[in-house]
N, C-alpha and C positions, 0 to 999 in steps of 0.2 A: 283437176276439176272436170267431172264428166256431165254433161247436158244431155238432158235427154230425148228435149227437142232441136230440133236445129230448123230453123227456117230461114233460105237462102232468096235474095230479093235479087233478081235480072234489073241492073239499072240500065242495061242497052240492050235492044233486042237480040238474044243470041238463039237464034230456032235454029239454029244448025248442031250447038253444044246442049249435049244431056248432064244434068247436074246431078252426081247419082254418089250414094255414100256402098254400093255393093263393089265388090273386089273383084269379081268376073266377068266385066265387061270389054270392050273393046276400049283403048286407051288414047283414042282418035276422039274419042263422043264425051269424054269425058275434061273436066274443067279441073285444072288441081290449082287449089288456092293456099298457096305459102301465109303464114303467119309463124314471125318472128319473136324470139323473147323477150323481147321491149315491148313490141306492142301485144302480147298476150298476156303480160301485164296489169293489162288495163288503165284508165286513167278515172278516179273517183268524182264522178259529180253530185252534188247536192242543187243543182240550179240550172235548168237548162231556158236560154232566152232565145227566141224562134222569133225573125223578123222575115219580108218576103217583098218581092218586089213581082212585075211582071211577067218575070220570065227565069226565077230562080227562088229557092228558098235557103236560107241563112241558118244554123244552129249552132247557138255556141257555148260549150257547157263550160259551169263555172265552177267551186271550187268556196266553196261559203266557209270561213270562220269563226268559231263563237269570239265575238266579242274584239274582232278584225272588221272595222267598215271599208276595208278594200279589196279586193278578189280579184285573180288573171282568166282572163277566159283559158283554161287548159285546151280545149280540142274546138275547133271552126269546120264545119259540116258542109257543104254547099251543095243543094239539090236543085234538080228541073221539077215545076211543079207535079209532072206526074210519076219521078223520083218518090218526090216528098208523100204523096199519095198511098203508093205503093207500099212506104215504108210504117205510113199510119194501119194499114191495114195488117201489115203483115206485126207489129206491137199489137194491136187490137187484140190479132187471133191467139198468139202469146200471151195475153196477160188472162186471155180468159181460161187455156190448157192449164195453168198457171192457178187459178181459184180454183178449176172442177179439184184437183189434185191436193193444192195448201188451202184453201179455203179463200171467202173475200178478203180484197185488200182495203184494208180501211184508207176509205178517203178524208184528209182535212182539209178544210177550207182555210183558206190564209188570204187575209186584206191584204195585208202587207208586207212585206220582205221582215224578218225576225232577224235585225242585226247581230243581236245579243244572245238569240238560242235560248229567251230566260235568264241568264244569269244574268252577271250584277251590271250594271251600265256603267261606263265610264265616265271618268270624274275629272276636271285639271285641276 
Protein backbone atom coordinates (compact mmCIF):
# COMPACT_ATOMS: atom_id res chain seq x y z
CA UNK A 1 0.00 0.00 0.00
CA UNK A 2 1.68 3.31 -1.05
CA UNK A 3 0.40 6.71 0.89
CA UNK A 4 0.87 9.57 -0.59
CA UNK A 5 1.02 11.77 2.31
CA UNK A 6 3.05 10.93 5.19
CA UNK A 7 2.96 13.21 8.02
CA UNK A 8 5.30 12.59 10.82
CA UNK A 9 4.50 14.04 14.59
CA UNK A 10 7.92 14.81 16.88
CA UNK A 11 6.44 13.68 20.25
CA UNK A 12 9.88 14.80 21.91
CA UNK A 13 11.71 17.52 20.89
CA UNK A 14 14.31 16.42 18.50
CA UNK A 15 15.89 19.89 16.91
CA UNK A 16 19.00 18.24 16.48
CA UNK A 17 17.36 15.10 13.95
CA UNK A 18 16.02 16.17 10.31
CA UNK A 19 13.14 13.83 9.40
CA UNK A 20 13.50 13.69 5.69
CA UNK A 21 12.10 11.01 3.10
CA UNK A 22 15.38 12.10 0.28
CA UNK A 23 18.06 9.33 -0.06
CA UNK A 24 21.13 12.04 -0.35
CA UNK A 25 21.42 13.15 2.76
CA UNK A 26 23.85 12.77 5.46
CA UNK A 27 22.76 9.59 7.66
CA UNK A 28 23.79 11.46 11.02
CA UNK A 29 20.59 13.97 10.59
CA UNK A 30 18.46 11.65 9.69
CA UNK A 31 15.76 9.33 11.85
CA UNK A 32 15.11 5.82 10.46
CA UNK A 33 11.92 4.41 11.81
CA UNK A 34 11.59 0.47 11.70
CA UNK A 35 8.07 -0.86 11.18
CA UNK A 36 7.49 -4.37 11.46
CA UNK A 37 5.08 -6.97 9.89
CA UNK A 38 2.83 -7.35 12.64
CA UNK A 39 2.42 -4.03 13.20
CA UNK A 40 2.17 -2.73 9.49
CA UNK A 41 -0.65 -4.73 9.61
CA UNK A 42 -2.50 -2.68 11.24
CA UNK A 43 -5.28 -3.18 13.88
CA UNK A 44 -9.01 -2.21 12.62
CA UNK A 45 -11.02 0.11 14.72
CA UNK A 46 -14.43 0.99 14.42
CA UNK A 47 -14.61 2.95 18.00
CA UNK A 48 -12.08 5.03 19.36
CA UNK A 49 -12.92 6.11 23.45
CA UNK A 50 -10.51 9.23 24.36
CA UNK A 51 -10.47 9.81 28.27
CA UNK A 52 -7.68 12.57 29.75
CA UNK A 53 -6.55 13.31 32.91
CA UNK A 54 -4.20 16.29 33.89
CA UNK A 55 -1.31 15.40 32.76
CA UNK A 56 -1.90 12.72 30.07
CA UNK A 57 -4.39 11.66 27.33
CA UNK A 58 -5.81 8.01 27.07
CA UNK A 59 -7.06 6.40 23.53
CA UNK A 60 -8.31 3.21 23.23
CA UNK A 61 -9.56 1.86 20.06
CA UNK A 62 -11.99 -0.79 20.01
CA UNK A 63 -13.22 -3.24 17.78
CA UNK A 64 -17.32 -3.11 17.62
CA UNK A 65 -19.41 -6.27 16.42
CA UNK A 66 -22.67 -6.51 14.78
CA UNK A 67 -24.79 -7.90 17.09
CA UNK A 68 -21.67 -8.87 19.91
CA UNK A 69 -22.44 -6.42 22.99
CA UNK A 70 -18.88 -6.87 24.25
CA UNK A 71 -15.66 -5.55 22.59
CA UNK A 72 -11.60 -5.74 23.78
CA UNK A 73 -9.92 -2.51 23.56
CA UNK A 74 -7.30 -3.77 20.80
CA UNK A 75 -4.61 -0.91 20.98
CA UNK A 76 -4.23 1.81 24.28
CA UNK A 77 -2.52 5.22 23.19
CA UNK A 78 -1.11 7.20 26.08
CA UNK A 79 -0.24 10.85 25.33
CA UNK A 80 1.13 14.23 27.07
CA UNK A 81 -1.47 16.72 26.49
CA UNK A 82 0.62 18.55 24.01
CA UNK A 83 1.30 14.92 22.45
CA UNK A 84 -2.37 14.77 22.04
CA UNK A 85 -2.52 18.29 20.63
CA UNK A 86 -0.20 17.85 18.13
CA UNK A 87 -1.51 14.78 16.92
CA UNK A 88 -5.17 16.49 16.66
CA UNK A 89 -3.64 18.77 14.22
CA UNK A 90 -1.55 16.84 12.40
CA UNK A 91 -5.36 14.26 11.60
CA UNK A 92 -7.01 17.80 11.05
CA UNK A 93 -4.44 18.59 8.25
CA UNK A 94 -4.85 15.00 6.85
CA UNK A 95 -8.29 14.58 6.67
CA UNK A 96 -8.61 17.84 4.91
CA UNK A 97 -5.54 16.77 1.93
CA UNK A 98 -7.87 13.77 2.16
CA UNK A 99 -11.33 15.80 0.79
CA UNK A 100 -9.47 18.39 -1.53
CA UNK A 101 -8.45 14.95 -3.47
CA UNK A 102 -11.71 12.18 -2.50
CA UNK A 103 -14.16 14.69 -1.80
CA UNK A 104 -16.18 15.39 1.72
CA UNK A 105 -16.38 12.86 4.22
CA UNK A 106 -19.75 12.33 5.17
CA UNK A 107 -20.35 13.03 8.70
CA UNK A 108 -23.15 11.01 11.01
CA UNK A 109 -24.32 11.82 13.96
CA UNK A 110 -24.87 9.04 16.34
CA UNK A 111 -26.76 9.38 19.94
CA UNK A 112 -25.77 6.40 20.74
CA UNK A 113 -23.48 3.46 20.47
CA UNK A 114 -25.46 1.02 17.55
CA UNK A 115 -25.03 -2.47 19.24
CA UNK A 116 -26.66 -4.16 16.51
CA UNK A 117 -25.15 -2.36 13.30
CA UNK A 118 -29.25 -2.49 12.39
CA UNK A 119 -29.55 -5.94 12.17
CA UNK A 120 -31.86 -8.11 14.04
CA UNK A 121 -31.60 -7.71 18.02
CA UNK A 122 -31.28 -10.44 20.13
CA UNK A 123 -33.64 -12.53 21.57
CA UNK A 124 -33.34 -15.52 24.79
Amino acid sequence: MAYKFITIILLKPLSLIKISRMENQNPENQLNIELSEEIAEGIYSNLAIITHSPTEFVVDFIKVMPGVPKAKVKSRIVLTPQHAKRLMKALSENVARFEQINGKIKDSEMNALPLNFGGPTAQA
